[in-house]
N, C-alpha and C positions, 0 to 999 in steps of 0.2 A: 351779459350786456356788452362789455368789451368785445368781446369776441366778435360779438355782429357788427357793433361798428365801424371794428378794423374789416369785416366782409364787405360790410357794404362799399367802406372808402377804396379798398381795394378793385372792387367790380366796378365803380362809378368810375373810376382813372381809368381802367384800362379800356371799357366802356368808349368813355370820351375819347381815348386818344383814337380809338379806331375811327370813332367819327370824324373827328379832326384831319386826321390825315385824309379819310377819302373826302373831305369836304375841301383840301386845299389842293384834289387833285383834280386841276380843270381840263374842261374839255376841247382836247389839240384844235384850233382855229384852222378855215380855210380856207385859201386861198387862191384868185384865179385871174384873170384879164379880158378886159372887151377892148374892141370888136373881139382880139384874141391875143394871141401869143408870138404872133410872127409878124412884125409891123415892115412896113414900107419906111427908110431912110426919112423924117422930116410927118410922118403921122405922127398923130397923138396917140396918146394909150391911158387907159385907166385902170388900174390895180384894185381888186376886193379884197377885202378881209374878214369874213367874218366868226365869229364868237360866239358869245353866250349876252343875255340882255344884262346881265349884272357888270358888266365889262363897262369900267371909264375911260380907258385909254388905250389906244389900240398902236405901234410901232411897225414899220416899216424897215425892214433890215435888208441890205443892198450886200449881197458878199461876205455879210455877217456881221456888219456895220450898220449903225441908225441911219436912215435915210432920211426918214421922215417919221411925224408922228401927228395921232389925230383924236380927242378927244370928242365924248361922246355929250353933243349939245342936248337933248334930249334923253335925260338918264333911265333905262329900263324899256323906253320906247324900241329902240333900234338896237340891233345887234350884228349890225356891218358898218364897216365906212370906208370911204373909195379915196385913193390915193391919185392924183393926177400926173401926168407924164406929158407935156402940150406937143413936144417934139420929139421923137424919138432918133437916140444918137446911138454911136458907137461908145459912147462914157453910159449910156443910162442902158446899154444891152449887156444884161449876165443874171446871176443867181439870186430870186427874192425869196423872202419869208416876212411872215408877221407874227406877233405875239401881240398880249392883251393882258391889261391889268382889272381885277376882281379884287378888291380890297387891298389888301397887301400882300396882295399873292400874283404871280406872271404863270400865266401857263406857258408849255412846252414851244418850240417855232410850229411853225405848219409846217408840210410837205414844201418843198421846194419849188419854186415856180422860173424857169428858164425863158427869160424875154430874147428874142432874136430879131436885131433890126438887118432889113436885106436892102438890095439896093447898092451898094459900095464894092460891088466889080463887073466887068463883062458879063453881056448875056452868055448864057453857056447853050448849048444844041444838043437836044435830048432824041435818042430814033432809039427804034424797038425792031429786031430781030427774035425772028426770019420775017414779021411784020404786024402790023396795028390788027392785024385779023388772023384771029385762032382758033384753033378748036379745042375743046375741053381735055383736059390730060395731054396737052402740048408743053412741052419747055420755050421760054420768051425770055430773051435778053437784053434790057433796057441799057444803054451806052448814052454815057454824062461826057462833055469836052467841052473844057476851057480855056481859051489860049490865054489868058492869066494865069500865072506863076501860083500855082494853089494845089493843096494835097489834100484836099477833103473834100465830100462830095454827099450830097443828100439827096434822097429821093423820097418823092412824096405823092401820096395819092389823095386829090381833092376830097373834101370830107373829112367831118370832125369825128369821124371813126379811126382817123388812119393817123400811124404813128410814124416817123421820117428813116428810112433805112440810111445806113450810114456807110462809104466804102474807102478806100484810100488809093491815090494814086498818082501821077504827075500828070499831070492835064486833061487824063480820063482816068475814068471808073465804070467798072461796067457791073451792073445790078442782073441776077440771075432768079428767074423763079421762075421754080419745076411744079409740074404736072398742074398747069393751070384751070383754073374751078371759075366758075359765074360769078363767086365772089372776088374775083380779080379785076370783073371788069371797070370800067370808070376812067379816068382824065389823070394823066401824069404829068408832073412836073419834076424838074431838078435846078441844085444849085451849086455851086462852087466857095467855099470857105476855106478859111486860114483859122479858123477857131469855132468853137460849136453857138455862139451867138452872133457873128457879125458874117452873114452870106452875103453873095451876090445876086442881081434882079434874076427872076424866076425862067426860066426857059420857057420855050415856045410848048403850047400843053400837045399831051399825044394822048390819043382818045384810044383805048384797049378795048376791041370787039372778042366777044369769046362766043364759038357757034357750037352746037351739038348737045344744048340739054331741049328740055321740053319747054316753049315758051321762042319770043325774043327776045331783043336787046333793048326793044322800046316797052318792054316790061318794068326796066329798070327803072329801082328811082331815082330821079331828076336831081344827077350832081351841079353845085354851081361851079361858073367857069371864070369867074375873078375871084384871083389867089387872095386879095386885099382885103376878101369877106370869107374867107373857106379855110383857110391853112388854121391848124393848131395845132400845136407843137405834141404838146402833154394834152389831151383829152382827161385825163382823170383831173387836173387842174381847175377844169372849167368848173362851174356852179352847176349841179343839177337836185333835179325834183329831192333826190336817193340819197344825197350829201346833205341834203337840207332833212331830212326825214331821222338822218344816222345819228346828226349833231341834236334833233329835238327828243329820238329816244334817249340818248346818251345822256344825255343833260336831265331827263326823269326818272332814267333808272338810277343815277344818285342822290336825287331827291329822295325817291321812294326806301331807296337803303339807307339813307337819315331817320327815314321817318319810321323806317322798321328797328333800326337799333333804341332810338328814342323809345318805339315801345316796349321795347325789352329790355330797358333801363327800368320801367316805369315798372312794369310786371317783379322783375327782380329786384326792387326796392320794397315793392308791397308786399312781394311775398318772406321776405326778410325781417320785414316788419311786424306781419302777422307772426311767423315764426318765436320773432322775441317777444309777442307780446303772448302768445302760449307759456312757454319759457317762464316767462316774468310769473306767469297766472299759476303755472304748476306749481309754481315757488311758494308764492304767497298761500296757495293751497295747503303746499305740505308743512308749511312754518304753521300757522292757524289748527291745523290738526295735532302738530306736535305741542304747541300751547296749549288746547283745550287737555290733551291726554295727562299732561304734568299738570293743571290743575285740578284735575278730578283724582291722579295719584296723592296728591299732596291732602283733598280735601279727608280719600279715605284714612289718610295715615293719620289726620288727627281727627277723629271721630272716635275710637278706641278711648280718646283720653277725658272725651268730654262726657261719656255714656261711663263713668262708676257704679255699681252698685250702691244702694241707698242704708243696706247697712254697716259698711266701708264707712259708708258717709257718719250715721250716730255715731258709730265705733270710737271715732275720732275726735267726734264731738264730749262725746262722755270722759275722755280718759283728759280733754283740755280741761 
């Protein structure tokens, strides 16, 4: 009987602790920006965050630092909440994250989210070499020039597919891409910076024609041509269907691995139990069988004494 319940106390701790720990391992929160990630000097911006619904508190972290913070008026209903930004500066452009409280527990930050306010230099002049029309497997040479004082330079193709190329140089930069494909084509912009979140207004757009597949160019689909609704920085940042899909398996498949250790707490408790109570019953068995045998030895052993012969018995009586 000992034995089993040092098993059982044993199985039940280690048990538990496995649940414990994955139940106090939440799931990374994420994070993204509307309209988007690249605001115009003096736009407002909004920041998401979202969690998991058991989340009360959700933190906003600016650089690694509390920004802000925003608790959940609605407990279990909602599991995001939006952070406001009314004017976007050069003090509120750099590196966010959020975390979220779950009882007494923080999950990990999110992925980083980079805000870039533009706007605060020179237009810069963007042209494309040997020119805006080309044909498939050509080399095209996009040239950035700022006559502001600035060594950094980005270029970016409208659409929240496209990621901002990055080059270095004193007043130019010049962006190179070989053996150009269909998928090149679309509306360029560039910008001039002194740091990776505070650019200048957006260049004059240059529309890249690519001729020589099968089809035309009015096949394509319909890029928009105001930077103020189209640039985004980080694309994996933003909210989509697949992020929201990642975060409700994630969040079940811990569930369900609670609810499958529980049952095999439950199985390995009973079956411990049944076990000792075997155990206990073989016992009681063989105690009951070795009592009945010592009294049936005991009963033959005086039996001899009680059966005398009868003339043993006058013998005795005569000679009194």
């Amino acid at each position: 009987m000992p034995s089993t319940l040092t098993a059982l106390l044993c199985l039940g701790l280690c048990l538990s602790q496995m649940i414990c720990s994955q139940k106090h391992t939440l799931v990374k929160p994420t994070i993204w920006a509307k309209p988007n990630s690249i605001i115009p000097k003096g736009r407002p911006v909004t920041i998401w965050c979202q969690g998991i619904h058991d989340a009360i508190e959700y933190h906003l972290l600016f650089k690694g630092q509390l920004y802000s913070l925003e608790r959940q008026k609605s407990h279990g209903l909602m599991n995001k909440v939006r952070f406001r930004i009314p004017a976007m500066t050069l003090h509120t452009a750099g590196r966010y994250s959020c975390v979220y409280l779950s009882g007494e527990f923080w999950s990990e930050p999110s992925d980083p989210l980079d805000l870039v306010v533009t706007g605060l230099y020179d237009i810069p002049t963007l042209s494309v070499h040997p020119g805006p029309e080309v044909v498939s497997g050509e080399n095209v040479t996009f040239h950035c020039h700022l006559g502001t004082a600035t060594n950094t330079f980005f270029l970016l193709k409208e659409g929240r597919s496209s990621s901002p190329q990055r080059k270095y140089g004193k007043n130019q930069a010049d962006f190179p891409i070989h053996s150009i494909t269909p998928a090149h084509r679309g509306t360029y912009r560039c910008f001039g910076s002194y740091n990776d979140f505070a650019w200048s207004l957006p260049s004059a757009p240059v529309k890249l024609l690519v001729a020589g597949f099968i089809g035309d160019n009015s096949a394509a689909p319909t890029e928009p041509t105001s930077y103020d609704d189209s640039w985004d920085l980080y694309p994996s940042t933003t909210e989509t269907e697949l992020q929201k899909e990642l975060t409700f398996w994630d969040h079940t498949a811990q569930n369900l691995f609670r609810i499958g250790m529980a049952v095999i707490i439950l199985v390995a408790i009973v079956g411990l139990l049944v076990m000792d109570w075997l155990s206990r019953k073989r016992t009681q068995e063989r105690a009951i069988r070795a009592s009945s045998w010592e009294h049936r030895r005991r009963f033959r052993a005086q039996r001899p004494l009680n059966k005398r012969p009868r003339g043993a018995v006058a013998t005795s009586r005569a000679e009194s």
